[in-house]
C-alpha positions as CSV (number, residue, x, y, z in Angstrom):
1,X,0.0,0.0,0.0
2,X,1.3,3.6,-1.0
3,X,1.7,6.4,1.1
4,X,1.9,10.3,0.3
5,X,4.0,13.0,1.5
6,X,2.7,16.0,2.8
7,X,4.2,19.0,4.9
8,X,2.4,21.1,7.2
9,X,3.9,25.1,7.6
10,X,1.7,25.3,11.0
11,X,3.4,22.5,12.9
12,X,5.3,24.8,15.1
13,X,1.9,25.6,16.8
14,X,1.6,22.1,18.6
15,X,3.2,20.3,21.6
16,X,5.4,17.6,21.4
17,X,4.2,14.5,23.1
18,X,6.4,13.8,26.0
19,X,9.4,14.9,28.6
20,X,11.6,16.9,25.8
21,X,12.6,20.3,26.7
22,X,11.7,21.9,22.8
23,X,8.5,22.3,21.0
24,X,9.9,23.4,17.9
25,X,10.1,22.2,14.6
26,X,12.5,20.5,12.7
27,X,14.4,17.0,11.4
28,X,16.2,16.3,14.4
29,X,19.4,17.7,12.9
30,X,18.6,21.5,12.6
31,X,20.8,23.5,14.8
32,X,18.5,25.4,17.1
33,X,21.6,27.3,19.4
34,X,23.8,27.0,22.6
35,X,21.9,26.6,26.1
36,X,23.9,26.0,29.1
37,X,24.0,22.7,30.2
38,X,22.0,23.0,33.4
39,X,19.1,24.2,31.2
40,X,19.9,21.3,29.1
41,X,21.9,18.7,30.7
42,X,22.6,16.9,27.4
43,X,26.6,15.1,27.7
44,X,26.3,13.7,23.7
45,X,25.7,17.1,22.4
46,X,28.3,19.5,24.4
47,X,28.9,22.4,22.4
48,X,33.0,22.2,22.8
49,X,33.9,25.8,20.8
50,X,31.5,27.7,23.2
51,X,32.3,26.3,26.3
52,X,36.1,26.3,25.8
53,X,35.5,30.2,24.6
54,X,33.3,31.3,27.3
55,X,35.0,33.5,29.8
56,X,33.1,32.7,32.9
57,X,33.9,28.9,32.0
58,X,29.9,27.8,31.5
59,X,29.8,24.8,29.7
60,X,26.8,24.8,26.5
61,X,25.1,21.8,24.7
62,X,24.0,22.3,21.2
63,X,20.1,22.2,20.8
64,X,18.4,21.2,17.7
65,X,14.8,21.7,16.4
66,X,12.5,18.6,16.7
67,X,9.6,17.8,14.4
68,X,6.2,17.7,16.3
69,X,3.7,15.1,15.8
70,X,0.5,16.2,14.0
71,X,-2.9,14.4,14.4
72,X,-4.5,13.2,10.6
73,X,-8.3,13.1,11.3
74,X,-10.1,10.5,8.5
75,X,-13.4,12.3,9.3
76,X,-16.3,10.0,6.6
77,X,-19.3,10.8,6.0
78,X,-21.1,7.1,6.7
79,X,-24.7,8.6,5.4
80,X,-27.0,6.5,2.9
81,X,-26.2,8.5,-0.3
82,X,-22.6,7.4,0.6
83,X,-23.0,3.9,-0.6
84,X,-25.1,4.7,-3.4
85,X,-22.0,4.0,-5.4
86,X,-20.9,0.6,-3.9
87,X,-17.4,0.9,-4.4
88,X,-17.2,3.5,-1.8
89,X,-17.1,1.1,1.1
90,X,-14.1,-0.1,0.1
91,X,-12.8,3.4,-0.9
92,X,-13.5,4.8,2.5
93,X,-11.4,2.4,4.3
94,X,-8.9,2.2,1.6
95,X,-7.8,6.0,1.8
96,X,-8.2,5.7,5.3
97,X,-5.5,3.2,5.6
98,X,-3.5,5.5,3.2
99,X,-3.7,8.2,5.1
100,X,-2.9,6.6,8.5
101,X,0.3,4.9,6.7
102,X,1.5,8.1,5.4
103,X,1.0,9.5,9.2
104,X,3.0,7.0,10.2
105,X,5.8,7.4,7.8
106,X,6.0,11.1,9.0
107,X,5.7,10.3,12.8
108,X,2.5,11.8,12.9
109,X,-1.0,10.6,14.7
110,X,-3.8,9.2,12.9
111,X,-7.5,8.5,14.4
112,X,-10.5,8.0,12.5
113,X,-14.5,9.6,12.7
114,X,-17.3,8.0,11.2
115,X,-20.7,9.8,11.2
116,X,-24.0,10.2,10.1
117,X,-26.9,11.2,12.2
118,X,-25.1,10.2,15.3
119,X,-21.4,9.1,16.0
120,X,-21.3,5.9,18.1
121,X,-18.1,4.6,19.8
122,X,-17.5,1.7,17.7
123,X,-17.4,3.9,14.9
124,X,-14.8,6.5,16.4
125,X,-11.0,5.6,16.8
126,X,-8.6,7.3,19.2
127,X,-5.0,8.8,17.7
128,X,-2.5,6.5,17.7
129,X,0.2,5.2,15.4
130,X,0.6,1.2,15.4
131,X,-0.5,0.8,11.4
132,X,-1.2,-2.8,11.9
133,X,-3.9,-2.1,14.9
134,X,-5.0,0.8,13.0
135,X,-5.9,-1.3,10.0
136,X,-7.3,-4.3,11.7
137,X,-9.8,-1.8,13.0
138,X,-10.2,-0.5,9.5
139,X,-10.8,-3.9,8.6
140,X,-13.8,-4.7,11.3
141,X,-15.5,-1.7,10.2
142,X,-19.3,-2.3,8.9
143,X,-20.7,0.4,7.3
144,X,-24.3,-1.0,6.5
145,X,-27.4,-0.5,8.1
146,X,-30.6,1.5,8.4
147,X,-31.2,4.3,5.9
148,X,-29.5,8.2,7.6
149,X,-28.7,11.3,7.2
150,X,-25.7,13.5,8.4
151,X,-28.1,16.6,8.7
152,X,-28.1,16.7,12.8
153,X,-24.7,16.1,13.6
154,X,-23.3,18.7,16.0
155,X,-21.0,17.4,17.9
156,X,-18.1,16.7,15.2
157,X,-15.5,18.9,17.4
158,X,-15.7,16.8,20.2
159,X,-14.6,13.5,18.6
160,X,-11.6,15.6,17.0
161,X,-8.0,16.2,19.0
162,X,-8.4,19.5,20.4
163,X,-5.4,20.7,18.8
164,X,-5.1,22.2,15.6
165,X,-4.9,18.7,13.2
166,X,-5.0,17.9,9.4
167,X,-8.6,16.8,9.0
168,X,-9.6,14.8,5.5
169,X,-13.1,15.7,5.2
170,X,-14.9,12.4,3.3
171,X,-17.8,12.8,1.7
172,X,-19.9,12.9,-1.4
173,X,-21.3,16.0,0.3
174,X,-24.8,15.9,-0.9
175,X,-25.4,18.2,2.0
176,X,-27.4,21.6,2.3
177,X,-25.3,24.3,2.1
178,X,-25.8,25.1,5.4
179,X,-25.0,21.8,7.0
180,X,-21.8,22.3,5.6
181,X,-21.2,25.9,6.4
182,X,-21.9,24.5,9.9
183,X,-19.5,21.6,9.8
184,X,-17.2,23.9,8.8
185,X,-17.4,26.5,11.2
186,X,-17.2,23.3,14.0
187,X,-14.1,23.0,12.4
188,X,-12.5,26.1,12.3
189,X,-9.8,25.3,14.9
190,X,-8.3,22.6,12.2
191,X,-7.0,22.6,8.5
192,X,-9.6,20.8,6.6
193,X,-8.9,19.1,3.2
194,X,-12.5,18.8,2.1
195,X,-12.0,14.6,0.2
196,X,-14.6,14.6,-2.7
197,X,-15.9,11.3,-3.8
198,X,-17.3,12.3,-7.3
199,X,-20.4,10.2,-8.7
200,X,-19.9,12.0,-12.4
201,X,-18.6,9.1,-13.7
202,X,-21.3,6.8,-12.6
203,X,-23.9,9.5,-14.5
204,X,-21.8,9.1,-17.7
205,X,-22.1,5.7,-17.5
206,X,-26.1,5.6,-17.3
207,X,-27.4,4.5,-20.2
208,X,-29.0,6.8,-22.6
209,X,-32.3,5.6,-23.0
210,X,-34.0,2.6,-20.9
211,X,-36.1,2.6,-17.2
212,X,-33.5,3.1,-14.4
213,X,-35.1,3.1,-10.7
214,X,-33.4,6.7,-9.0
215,X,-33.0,6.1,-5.0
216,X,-32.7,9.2,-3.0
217,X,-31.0,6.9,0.1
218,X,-31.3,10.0,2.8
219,X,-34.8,11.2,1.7
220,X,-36.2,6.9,1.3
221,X,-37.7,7.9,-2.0
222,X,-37.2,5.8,-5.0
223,X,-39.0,6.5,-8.6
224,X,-39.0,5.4,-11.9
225,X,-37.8,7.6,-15.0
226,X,-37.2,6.6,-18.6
227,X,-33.7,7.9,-19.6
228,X,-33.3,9.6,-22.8
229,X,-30.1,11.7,-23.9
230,X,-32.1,15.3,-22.4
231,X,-32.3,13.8,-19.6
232,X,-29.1,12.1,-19.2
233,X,-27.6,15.5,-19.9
234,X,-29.6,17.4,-17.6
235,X,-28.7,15.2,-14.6
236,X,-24.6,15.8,-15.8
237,X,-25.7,19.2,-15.8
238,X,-27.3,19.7,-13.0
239,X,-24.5,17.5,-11.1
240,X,-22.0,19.6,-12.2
241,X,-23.2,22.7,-11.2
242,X,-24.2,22.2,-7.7
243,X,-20.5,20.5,-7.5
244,X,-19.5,23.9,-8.8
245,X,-21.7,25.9,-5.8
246,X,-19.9,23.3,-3.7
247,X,-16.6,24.3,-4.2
248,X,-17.3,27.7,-4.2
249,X,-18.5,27.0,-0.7
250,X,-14.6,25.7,-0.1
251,X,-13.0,28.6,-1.7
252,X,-15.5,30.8,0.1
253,X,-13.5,29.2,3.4
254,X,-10.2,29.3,1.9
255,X,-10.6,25.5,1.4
256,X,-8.4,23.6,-1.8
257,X,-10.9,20.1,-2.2
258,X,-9.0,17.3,-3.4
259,X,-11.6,15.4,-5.6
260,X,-11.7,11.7,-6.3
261,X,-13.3,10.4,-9.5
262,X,-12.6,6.9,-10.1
263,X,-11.3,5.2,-7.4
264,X,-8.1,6.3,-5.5
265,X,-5.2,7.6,-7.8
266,X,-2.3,8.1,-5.8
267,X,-0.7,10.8,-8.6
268,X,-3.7,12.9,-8.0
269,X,-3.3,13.1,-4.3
270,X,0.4,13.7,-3.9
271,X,-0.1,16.4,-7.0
272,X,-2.4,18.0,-4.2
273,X,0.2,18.4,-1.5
274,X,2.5,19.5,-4.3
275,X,0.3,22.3,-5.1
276,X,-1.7,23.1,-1.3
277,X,-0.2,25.5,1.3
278,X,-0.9,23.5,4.7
């Protein structure tokens, strides 16, 4: 399984988990300065030229900036319209495993949200960074069950780390606009990457003339249309532009969306973090 790579401008902000002395950022290897040695009672990393120089004969350890560990949030949507497209089950916990490698391979925390109408416990998983416990919980995840929403959910802070974390936002987001102005706003304290699953393909692939049964999974409606080429186009058209209201809902919130077509293409993603400021 692949992993991307990613950087994150902000990571200076957080605290490093445990008993070290610095909370900045770094490689390990980037010279921070001289503190004295009581302040930083470090024998391997003596700094000899200052401490042979000094006149009152204080004796300095070099420092060095230390990368801090950054929570990745897989927040997914787990409403009905979700798995209209079948291959999203598997999609879902796919990138989800992705993303919790490529935490891993940058020493970064990775914990996982699934919601809908509610978020229940066996759903929720807590940051951690053991990628073979994280995706043997990936793996028991079960998705089906009775038709929902994700209309009422409003307690989406609580189940993320209360410091500032990388959240992938997972979703189809056949939302109202103002659930997700909402979710965004619960948000605010993180940097969302809004993770568009795209059903255009899926229209294109309808065929153009013949009875197809339409389900609206959230609403429990289902009717019967005969598909013609007008009306084939209209739904592409009509998709199209409320995915174009959607992301200017993102850019409204100085959100880039990273959308997902066809499955998961690894190019498309790490092009992302190539182009994204995080």
């Amino acid at each position: 399984m692949d992993h991307f790579n990613y950087s994150i401008s902000w990571r200076s902000k957080n605290y490093r988990y445990g008993n070290h002395l610095s909370s900045k950022i770094g490689n390990d290897f980037e010279y921070s300065g001289s503190k004295n040695f009581n302040d930083h009672p470090d024998l391997s990393s003596i700094d000899i030229k200052n401490s042979i120089t000094d006149p009152y004969e204080n004796i300095f350890v070099k420092t060095f900036n230390l990368n801090n560990p950054v929570n990745l949030v897989a927040l997914c949507d787990i409403s009905s319209s979700m798995f209209a497209v079948k291959e999203n089950n598997s999609t879902i916990k796919l990138l989800a495993k992705i993303i919790a490698l490529s935490a891993a391979e940058h020493g970064d925390m990775f914990s996982m949200v699934c919601y809908n109408d509610v978020i229940k416990n066996n759903l929720f998983l807590e940051p951690g960074n053991n990628v073979h416990n994280i995706n043997k919980w990936i793996d028991g995840l079960i998705f089906e069950g009775t038709r929902a929403t994700s209309e009422h959910t409003s307690d989406i802070a609580e189940k993320v780390p209360n410091e500032k974390s990388l959240v992938f936002w997972i979703s189809d987001f056949h939302h109202s606009h103002k659930h997700i102005d909402a979710m965004i706003e619960q948000l605010s304290n993180h940097h969302v990457i809004p993770v568009h699953l795209s059903t255009e393909e899926e229209i294109k692939k309808l065929p153009s003339y013949g009875f197809t049964n339409f389900i609206d999974s959230e609403m429990n409606v289902e009717r019967e249309i005969f598909l013609r080429p007008q009306v084939k186009d209209k739904l592409l058209h009509d998709y199209k532009e409320s995915k174009e209201k959607l992301f200017h809902i993102f850019a409204k919130n100085q959100l880039m969306q990273l959308e997902l077509g066809n499955g998961i293409d690894m190019n498309v993603i790490q092009q992302y973090f190539t182009r994204a400021f995080i």
